[in-house]
N, C-alpha and C positions, 0 to 999 in steps of 0.2 A: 633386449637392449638395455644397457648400462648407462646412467650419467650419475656423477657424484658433484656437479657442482649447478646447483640452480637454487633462486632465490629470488626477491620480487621485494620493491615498496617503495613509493612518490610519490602527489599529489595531484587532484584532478577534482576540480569540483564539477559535482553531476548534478540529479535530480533525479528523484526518487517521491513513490506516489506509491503508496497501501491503500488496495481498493480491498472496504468494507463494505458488504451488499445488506444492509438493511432489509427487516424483515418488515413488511406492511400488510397489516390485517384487512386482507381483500379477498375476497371470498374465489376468486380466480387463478392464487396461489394455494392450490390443495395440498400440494406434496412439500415439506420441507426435510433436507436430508443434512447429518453431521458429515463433516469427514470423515474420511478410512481413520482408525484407532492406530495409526501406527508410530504414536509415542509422539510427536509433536504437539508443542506447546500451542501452536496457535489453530482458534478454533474460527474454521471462516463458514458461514452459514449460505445455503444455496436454496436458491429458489426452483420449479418449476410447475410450470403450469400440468393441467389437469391435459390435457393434450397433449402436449410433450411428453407427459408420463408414459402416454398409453402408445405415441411412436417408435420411442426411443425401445419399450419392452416388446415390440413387432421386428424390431433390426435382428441380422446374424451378423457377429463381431466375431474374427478369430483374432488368436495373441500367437506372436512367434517367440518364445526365449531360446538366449543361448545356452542358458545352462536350466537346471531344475527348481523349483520352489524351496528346497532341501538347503541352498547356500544362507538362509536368513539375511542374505542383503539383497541386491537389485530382484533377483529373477522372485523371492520371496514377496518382497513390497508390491512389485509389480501384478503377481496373483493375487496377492491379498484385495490389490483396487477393484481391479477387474472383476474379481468374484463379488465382493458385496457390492457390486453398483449390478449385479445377473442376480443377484440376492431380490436386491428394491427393486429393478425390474421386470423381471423376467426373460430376459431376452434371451435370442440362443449365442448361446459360446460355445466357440473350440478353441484349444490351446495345441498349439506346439513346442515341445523344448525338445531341448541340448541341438539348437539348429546352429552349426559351426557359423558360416557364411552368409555372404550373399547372395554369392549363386545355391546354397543349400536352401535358405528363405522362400525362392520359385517357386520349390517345390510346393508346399502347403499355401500359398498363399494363390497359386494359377488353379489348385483344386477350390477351395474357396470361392474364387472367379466363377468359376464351371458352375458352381451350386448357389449362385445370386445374393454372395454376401454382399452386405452394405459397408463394414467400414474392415478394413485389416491393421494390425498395431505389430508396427515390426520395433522388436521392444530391443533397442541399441544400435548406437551409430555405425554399427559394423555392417549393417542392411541398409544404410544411404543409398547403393547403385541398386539394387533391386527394389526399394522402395520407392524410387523416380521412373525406374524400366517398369515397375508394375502399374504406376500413376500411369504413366503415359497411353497405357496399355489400356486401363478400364476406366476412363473418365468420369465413369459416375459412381466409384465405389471410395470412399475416403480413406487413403494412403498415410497412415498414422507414422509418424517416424519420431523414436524419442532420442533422443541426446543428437540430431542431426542439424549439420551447416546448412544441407544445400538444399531447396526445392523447384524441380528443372517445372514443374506443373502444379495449377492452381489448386488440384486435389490432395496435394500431398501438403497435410496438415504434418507441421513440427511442431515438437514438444523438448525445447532447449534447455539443459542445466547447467548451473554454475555453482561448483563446488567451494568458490573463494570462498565464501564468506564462512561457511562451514568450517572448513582447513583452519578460519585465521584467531575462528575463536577457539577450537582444539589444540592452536600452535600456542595461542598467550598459554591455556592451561597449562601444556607441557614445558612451557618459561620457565613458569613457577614452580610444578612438581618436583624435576628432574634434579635428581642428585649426582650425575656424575655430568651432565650438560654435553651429551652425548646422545644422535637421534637418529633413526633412520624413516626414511620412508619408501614404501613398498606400493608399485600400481601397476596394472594389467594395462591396456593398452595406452601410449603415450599420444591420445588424443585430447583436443581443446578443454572438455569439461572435467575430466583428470590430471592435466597439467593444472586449471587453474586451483582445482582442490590444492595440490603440492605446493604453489607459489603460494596459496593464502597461508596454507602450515607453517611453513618455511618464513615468509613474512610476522608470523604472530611469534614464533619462537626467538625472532631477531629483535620483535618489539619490547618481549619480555623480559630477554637475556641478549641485551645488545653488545657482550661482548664476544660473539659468538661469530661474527664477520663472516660469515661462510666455510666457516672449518671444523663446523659443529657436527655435519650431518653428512649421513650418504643418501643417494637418491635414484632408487630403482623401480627402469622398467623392465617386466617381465616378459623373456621371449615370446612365451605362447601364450600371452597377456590375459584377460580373466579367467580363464578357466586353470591355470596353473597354481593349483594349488600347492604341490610340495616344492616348485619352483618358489613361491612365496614364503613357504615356508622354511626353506633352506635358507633365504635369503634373511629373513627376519633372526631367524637363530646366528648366523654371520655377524648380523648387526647388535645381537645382546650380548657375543662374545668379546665379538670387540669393546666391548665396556658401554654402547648404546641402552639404557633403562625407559625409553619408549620409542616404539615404532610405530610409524602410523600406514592403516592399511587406507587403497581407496579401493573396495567393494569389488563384491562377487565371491569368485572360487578364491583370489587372493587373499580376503578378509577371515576366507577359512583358514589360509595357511599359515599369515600373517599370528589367529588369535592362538591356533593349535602351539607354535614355536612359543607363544606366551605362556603361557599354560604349562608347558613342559618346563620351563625356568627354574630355579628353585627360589624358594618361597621370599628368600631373605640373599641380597636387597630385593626391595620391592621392583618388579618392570610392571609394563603398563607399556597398552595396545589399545587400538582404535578400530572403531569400524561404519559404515556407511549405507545409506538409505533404512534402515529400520533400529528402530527402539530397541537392542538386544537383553535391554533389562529387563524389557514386557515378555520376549518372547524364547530368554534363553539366562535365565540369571545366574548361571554356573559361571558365566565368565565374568560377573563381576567385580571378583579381585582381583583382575589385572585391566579392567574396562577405566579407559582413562576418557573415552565419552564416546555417543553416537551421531553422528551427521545422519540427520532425521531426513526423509525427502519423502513428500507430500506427490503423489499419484493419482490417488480419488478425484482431487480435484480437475487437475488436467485433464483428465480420463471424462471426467461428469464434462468438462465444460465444449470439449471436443465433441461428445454424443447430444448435447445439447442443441448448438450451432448445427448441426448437421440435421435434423429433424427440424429444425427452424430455417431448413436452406443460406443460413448465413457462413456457413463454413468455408467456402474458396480461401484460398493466401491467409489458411490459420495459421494460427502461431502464439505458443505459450511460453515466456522466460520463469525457468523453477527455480529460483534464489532465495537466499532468508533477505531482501529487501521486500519481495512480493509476500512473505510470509509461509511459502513452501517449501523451504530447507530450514529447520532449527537444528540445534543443538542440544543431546541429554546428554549432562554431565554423568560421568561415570558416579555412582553409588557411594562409594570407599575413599572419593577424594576428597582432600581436606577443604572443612565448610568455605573458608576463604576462597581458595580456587575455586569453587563453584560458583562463587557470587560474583568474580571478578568473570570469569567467560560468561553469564548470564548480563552481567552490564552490559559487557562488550557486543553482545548479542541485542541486548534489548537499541543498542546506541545506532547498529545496522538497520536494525529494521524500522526506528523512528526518523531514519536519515540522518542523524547526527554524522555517521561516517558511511560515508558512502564509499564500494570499492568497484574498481576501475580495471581497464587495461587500455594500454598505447593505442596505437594504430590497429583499426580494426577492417579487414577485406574479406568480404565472401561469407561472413561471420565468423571467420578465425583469429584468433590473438595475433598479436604482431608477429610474434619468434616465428608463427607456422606457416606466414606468408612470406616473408623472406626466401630474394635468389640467397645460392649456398647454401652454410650449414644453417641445420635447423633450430643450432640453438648458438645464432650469431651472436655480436656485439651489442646490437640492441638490446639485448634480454641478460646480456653478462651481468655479473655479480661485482665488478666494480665500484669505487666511489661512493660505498654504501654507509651514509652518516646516521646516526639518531642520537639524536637530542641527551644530553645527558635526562635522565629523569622521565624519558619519553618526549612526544610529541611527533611531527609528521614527520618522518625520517628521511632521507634525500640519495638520491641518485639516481643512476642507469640503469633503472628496475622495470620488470613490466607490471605487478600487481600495483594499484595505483591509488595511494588514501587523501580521501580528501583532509582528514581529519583525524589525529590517533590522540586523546586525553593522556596527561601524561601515569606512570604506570603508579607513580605513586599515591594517585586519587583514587585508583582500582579498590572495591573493597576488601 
């Protein structure tokens, strides 16, 4: 599925609260653990008790991916949590990948059932209906569901992402980089936490380069959405032909085909590609010069605080939001970009996560964005790209947008 016109930005003031868990030298708290390493700047410190340790390493946890460890985004991050928290643990793990579906997910997770696991992690919104039909099913086993709206049972713990904030400081970079003011972006499936990545992109590049009105960019989703790799990658080479010098990917098999079509470019002019949930500077530095940044997303922690509750019996009607407000999505500037832009998407970054700017969406039902609740089409009037003002010089830009700022500093106080 194709759309070439989408775009996001108006004002809303919220509230916003970073919880920092202080450490207290009590002799009760034995175990303290870092987060998973996977390139994120913020370091949040976790507690547990000497009991809880020795629970939580008694549990059998399986993991369902869709695709393999191999992609260096989601299904990567997602092993990597899971493995060092079986690391400090010891608990037993099974994993399943490249599990298409929902109805494929049954399969490993009703054996699982049969062998008295305690908790199963259906790792993507794409196992919502199996991960409620499996709740429903074994009440006492916690139903993990990540990037997921809906929970039909009090078992089924979510674990919710929001890519805005991410997107918006990769969009301001690519404001400023981009020499022909030309952009595309490329995403697997056109669901809530991957549209709002796109609308923050989309939004930060309009901030940057406001005269860009929505005729700057194309905006692709891909039919056989993450795992379509050369479908991304077709589609990104498309985009650098047409005169596009950066594309931004949102994760998985995409971000492979997305980085490969960069890669193949030639060297001069410069392009520049993005990609999402892990550090690819830590864990793959060949793509460097064309690495215009990574939307970092924090796992470990969701992952430790889910298994936590749950050996503390507090887990019913859980639920985690992954955003860089919460301190679980940052931002690693690409390597090669110039010092300037780095500082200016790090401000902008640091200004989200101390609430200075807080971002938003309209109408919110079922926990879906406005555009995805809407009778009709799905990407009505409300979400249209109309009436899209900004400030000369910056500030909070106006219209008939869904991504929603309380506050944008103007572009020329940016360092």
């Amino acid at each position: 599925m194709k759309e070439t016109k989408r775009k996001g930005i108006t004002a809303l003031v919220g509230g916003l609260i970073v919880i920092i868990i202080l450490l207290l030298g009590v002799a009760a708290y034995a175990f303290i653990y870092p987060p998973a390493s996977s390139g994120s700047a913020t370091t949040t410190t976790k507690t547990v008790t000497a009991s809880q340790a020795s629970a939580i390493g008694k549990l059998k946890i399986g993991i369902i991916l869709p695709l393999t460890p191999s992609d260096n985004s989601w299904n990567y991050n997602a092993n990597n949590a899971i493995q060092q928290l079986k690391n400090e643990f010891n608990f037993t793990l099974s994993e399943s990948e490249n599990i298409a579906s929902s109805t494929d997910a049954a399969v490993p997770a009703q054996q699982w059932a049969s062998e008295n696991y305690n908790v199963v992690i259906f790792m993507g919104g794409q196992y919502q209906q199996e991960a409620n039909t499996f709740g429903g099913q074994h009440p006492s086993i916690m139903s993990v569901c990540v990037d997921c709206t809906v929970a039909n049972y009090s078992n089924v713990y979510r674990i919710w992402l929001d890519l805005s904030g991410g997107g918006f400081v990769l969009g301001a970079m690519a404001g400023m980089v981009s020499q022909t003011h030309k952009f595309g972006l490329v995403g697997g499936g056109d669901i809530p936490s991957i549209w709002e990545g796109h609308e923050g992109f989309i939004a930060g590049i309009t901030y940057t380069y406001p005269a860009c009105k929505g005729t700057c960019f194309t905006n692709t989703f891909e039919a056989f959405a993450w795992a379509d790799v050369n479908g991304a990658e077709s589609t990104a080479t498309n985009d650098y032909t047409g005169g596009a010098d950066i594309v931004f990917s949102s994760g998985d098999g995409v971000d492979v085909g997305v980085l490969g079509a960069a890669l193949a470019q030639p060297s001069s002019p410069q392009v520049w590609a993005s990609n999402v949930y892990t550090n690819l500077t830590a864990i793959n530095p060949a793509d460097n010069k064309i690495l215009l940044g990574s939307i970092v997303v924090d796992y470990y922690t969701p992952f430790f605080k889910a298994l936590q509750q749950f050996v503390s019996g507090n887990w019913h009607n859980g639920y985690t939001k992954v955003d860089m407000a919460s301190g679980l999505i940052s931002v690693q500037p690409g390597p090669n970009l110039p010092a300037n832009v780095k500082l200016a998407g790090l401000a902008l970054q640091s200004d989200i996560v101390e609430g200075s700017i807080i971002i938003s969406f309209a109408s919110v039902s079922n926990g879906s964005p406005y555009c995805f609740v809407n009778t009709g089409s799905q990407y009505s009037s409300s979400c249209g790209d109309s009436n899209l003002t900004v400030p000369s010089g910056g500030g909070i830009p106006t219209g008939n947008m869904a991504a929603l700022f309380s506050y944008l500093p103007p572009v020329s106080s940016l360092p």
